[in-house]
C-alpha positions as MATLAB code, in Angstrom:
seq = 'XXXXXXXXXXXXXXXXXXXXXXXXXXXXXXXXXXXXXXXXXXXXXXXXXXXXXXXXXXXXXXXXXXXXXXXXXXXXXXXXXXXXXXXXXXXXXXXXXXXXXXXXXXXXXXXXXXXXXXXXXXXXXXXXXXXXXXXXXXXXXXXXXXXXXXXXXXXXXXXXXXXXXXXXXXXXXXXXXXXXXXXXXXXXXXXXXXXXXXXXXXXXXXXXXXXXXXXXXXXXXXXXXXXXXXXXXXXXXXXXXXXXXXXX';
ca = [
      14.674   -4.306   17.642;
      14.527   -0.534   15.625;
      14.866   -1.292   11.802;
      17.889    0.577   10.922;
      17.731    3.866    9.634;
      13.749    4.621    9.600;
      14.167    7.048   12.696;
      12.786   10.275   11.662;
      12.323    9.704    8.258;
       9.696   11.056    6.591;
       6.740    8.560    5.335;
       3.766    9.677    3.216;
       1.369    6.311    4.138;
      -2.024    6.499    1.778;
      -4.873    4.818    2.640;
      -3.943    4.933    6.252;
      -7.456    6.443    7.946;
      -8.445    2.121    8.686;
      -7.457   -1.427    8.087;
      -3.910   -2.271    6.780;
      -2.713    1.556    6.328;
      -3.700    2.077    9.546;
      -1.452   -0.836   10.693;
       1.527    0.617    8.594;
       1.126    3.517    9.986;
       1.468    2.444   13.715;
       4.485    0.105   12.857;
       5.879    3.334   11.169;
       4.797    5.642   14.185;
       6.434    2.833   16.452;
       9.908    3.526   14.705;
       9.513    7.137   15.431;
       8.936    7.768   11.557;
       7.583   10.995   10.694;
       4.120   10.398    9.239;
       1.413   12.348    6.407;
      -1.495   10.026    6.932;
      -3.226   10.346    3.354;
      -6.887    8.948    2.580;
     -10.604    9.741    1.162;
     -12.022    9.685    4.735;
     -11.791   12.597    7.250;
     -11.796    9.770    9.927;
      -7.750    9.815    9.140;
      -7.568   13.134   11.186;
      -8.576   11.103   14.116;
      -5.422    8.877   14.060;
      -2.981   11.496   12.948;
      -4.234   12.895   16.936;
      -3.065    9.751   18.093;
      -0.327    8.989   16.735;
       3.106   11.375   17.274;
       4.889   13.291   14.557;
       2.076   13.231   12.200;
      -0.062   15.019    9.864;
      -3.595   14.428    8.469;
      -4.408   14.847    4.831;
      -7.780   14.276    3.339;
      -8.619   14.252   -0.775;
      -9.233   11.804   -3.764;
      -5.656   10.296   -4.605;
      -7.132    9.063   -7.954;
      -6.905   12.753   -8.985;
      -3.760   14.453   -9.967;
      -4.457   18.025   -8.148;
      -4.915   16.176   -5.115;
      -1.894   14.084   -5.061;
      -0.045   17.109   -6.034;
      -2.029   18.785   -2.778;
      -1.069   16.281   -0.648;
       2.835   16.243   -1.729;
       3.405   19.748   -1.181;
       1.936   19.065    1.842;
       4.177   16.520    3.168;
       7.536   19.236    2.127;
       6.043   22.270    4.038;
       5.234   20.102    6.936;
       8.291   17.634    7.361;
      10.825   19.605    4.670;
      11.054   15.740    2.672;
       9.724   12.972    1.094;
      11.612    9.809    2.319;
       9.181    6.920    1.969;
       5.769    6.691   -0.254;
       3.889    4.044    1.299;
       0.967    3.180   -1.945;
      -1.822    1.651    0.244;
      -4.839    3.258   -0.929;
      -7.340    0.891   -3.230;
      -9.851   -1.361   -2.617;
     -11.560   -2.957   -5.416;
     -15.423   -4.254   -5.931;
     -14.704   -7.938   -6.042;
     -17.681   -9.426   -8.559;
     -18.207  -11.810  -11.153;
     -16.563   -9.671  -14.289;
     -19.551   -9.682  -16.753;
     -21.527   -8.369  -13.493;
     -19.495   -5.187  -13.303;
     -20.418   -1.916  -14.735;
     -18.839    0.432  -16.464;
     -18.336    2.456  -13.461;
     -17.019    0.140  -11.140;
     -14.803   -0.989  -13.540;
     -13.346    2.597  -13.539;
     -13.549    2.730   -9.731;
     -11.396   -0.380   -9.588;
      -8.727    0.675  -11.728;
      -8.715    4.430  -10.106;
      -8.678    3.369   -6.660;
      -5.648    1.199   -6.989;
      -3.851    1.889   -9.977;
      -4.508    5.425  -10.617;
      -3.700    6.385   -6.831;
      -0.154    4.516   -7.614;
       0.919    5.839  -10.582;
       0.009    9.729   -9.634;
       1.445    9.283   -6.166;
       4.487    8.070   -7.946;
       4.314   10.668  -10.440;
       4.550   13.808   -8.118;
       7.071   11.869   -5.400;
       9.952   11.082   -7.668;
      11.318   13.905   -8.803;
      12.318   15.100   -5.059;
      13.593   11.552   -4.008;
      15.462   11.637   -7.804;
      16.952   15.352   -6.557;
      17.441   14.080   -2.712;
      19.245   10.696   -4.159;
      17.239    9.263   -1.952;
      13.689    6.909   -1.717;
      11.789    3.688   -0.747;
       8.606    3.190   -2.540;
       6.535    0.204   -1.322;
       3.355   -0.029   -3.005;
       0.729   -2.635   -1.544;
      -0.335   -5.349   -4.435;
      -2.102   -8.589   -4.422;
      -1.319  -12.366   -4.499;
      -4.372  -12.541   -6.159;
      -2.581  -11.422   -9.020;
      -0.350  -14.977   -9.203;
      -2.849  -17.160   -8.292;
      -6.196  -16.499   -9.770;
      -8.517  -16.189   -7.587;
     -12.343  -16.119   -8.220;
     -14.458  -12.889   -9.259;
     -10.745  -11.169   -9.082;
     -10.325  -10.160  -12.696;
     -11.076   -6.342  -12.765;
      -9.153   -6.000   -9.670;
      -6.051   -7.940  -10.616;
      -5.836   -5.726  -14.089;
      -5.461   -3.103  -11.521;
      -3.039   -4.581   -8.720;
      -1.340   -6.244  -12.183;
      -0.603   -2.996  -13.548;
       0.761   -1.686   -9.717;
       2.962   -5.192   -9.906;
       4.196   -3.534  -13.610;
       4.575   -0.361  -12.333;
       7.100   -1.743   -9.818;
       9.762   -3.522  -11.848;
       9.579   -0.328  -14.501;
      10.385    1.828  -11.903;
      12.704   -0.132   -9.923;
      14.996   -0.559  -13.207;
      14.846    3.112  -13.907;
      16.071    4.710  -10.973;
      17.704    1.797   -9.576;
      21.588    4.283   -9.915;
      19.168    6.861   -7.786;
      19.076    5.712   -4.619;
      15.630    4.907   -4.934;
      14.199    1.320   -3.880;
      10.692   -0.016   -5.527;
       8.888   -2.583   -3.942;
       5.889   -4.062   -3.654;
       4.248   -6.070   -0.491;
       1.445   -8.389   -2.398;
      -0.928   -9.796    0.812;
      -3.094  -12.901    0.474;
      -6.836  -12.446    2.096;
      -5.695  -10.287    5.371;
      -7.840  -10.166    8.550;
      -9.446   -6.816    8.236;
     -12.155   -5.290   10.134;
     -14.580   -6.518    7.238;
     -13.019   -9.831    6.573;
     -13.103  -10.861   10.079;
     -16.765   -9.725   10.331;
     -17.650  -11.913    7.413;
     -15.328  -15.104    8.776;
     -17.393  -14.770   12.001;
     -20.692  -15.309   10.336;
     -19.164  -18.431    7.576;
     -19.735  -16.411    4.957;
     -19.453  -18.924    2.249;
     -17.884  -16.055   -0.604;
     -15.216  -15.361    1.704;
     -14.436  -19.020    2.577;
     -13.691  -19.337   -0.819;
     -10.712  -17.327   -0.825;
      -9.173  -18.722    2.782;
      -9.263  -21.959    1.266;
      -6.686  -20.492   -1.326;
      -4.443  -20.140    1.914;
      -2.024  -23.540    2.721;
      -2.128  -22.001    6.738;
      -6.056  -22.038    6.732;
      -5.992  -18.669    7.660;
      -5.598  -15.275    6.540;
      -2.436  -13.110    7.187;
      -2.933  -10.104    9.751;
      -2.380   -6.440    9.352;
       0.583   -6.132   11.438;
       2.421   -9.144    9.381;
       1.970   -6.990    6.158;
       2.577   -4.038    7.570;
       6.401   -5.582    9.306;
       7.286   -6.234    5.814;
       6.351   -2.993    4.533;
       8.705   -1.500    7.851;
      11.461   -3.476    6.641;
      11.690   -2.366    3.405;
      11.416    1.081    4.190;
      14.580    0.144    6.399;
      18.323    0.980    5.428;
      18.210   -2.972    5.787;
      16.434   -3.726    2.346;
      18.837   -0.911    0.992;
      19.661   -3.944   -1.451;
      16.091   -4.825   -2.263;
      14.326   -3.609   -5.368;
      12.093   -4.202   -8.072;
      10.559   -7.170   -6.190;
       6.886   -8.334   -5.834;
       6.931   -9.781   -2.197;
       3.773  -12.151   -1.092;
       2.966  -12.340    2.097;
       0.244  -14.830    1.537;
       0.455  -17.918    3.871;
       1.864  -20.108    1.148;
      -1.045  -19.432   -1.122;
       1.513  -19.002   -4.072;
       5.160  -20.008   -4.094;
       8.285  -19.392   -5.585;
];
């Protein structure tokens, strides 16, 4: 069954070029949501072919200019800006003292940075449309600890902050803030790694009461439904999808 009221809406989806924006995307695509396929790697042009009613865009989202770029964009292409899908990040998961200065930068600007400026330049035409759904993509990691997480949970921490603050403000404006925190999901990479017992990334299934880790398309249906008229009461909520690896 459709999720009610996502036809032909207009999604901006970042980090969708692989992985789990790449799943969004398709579940969006599938609900005949009009897509801007946002990421780093020109590999997102490829998908934007595949997919219908969308549109490629390729620059550093950590950067102002190009998050300002990419939402002009999205308003010559499609004429709105219904739903900001925050997906773009990826952290350098290492022991804390073995970080450097610049990956401790990289961290924070891949997933926080990318957040707050997407944000930033989105609002003020959902604010004038009296209309939004912001989902940004966090981590469970966040509640529960996990190991050689630290740099990155400051990061998906201040997304998780980032949330409620917004959610509060604009809460009167017809504007929903959400965000979908995943456990360890079954990307590309982690599946690799699973299939030759890597011992660092058993570590972090073991964290997970299923003994397994979630799959893109089980994030990516929560992201779907609240993008959905359905989750029209919905906001200002950190949602895990995490296989029981935190509760309540």
């Amino acid at each position: 069954m459709a999720m009610q009221g996502l036809r032909y809406k207009v999604a901006i989806v970042t980090g969708a070029a692989a992985g789990i924006g790449r799943a969004i995307a398709e579940r969006l695509a599938a609900e005949q949501v009009r897509l801007v396929l946002a990421d780093m790697n020109a590999e997102v042009n490829a998908l934007a072919n595949e997919l219908p009613a969308s549109a490629a865009f390729v620059g550093n989202l950590c950067l102002e200019a190009p998050v300002r770029e990419l939402i002009q964009f999205t308003l010559e292409t499609f004429g709105a800006i219904d739903i900001l899908i925050n997906n773009a990040g990826g952290g350098v998961i290492r022991p804390f003292l073995e970080h450097t200065p610049e990956t401790l930068r990289e961290t924070v600007d891949r997933n926080l940075w990318t957040t707050l400026w997407c944000c930033y330049a989105a609002l003020p035409h959902m604010r004038r449309a009296g209309y939004g759904r912001i989902i940004n993509i966090g981590a469970d990691s966040v509640r529960n600890g996990l190991p050689e997480h630290a740099a990155y949970n400051a990061a998906k921490g201040g997304v998780h902050a980032l949330t409620t603050g917004l959610a509060r403000e604009f809460a009167t404006r017809g504007i929903t803030v959400n965000t979908v925190a995943p456990c360890m999901v079954a990307t590309p990479m982690v599946q690799k790694l699973m299939a030759e017992d890597s011992p660092w990334i058993k570590q972090f299934a073991d964290f997970i009461p299923m003994g397994r880790p979630g799959t893109m398309e089980e994030v990516a249906s929560m992201v779907a439904y609240l993008a959905s008229e359905e989750a029209a009461f919905v906001t200002g909520q950190v949602i895990s999808v995490n296989g029981g690896s935190t509760m309540l």
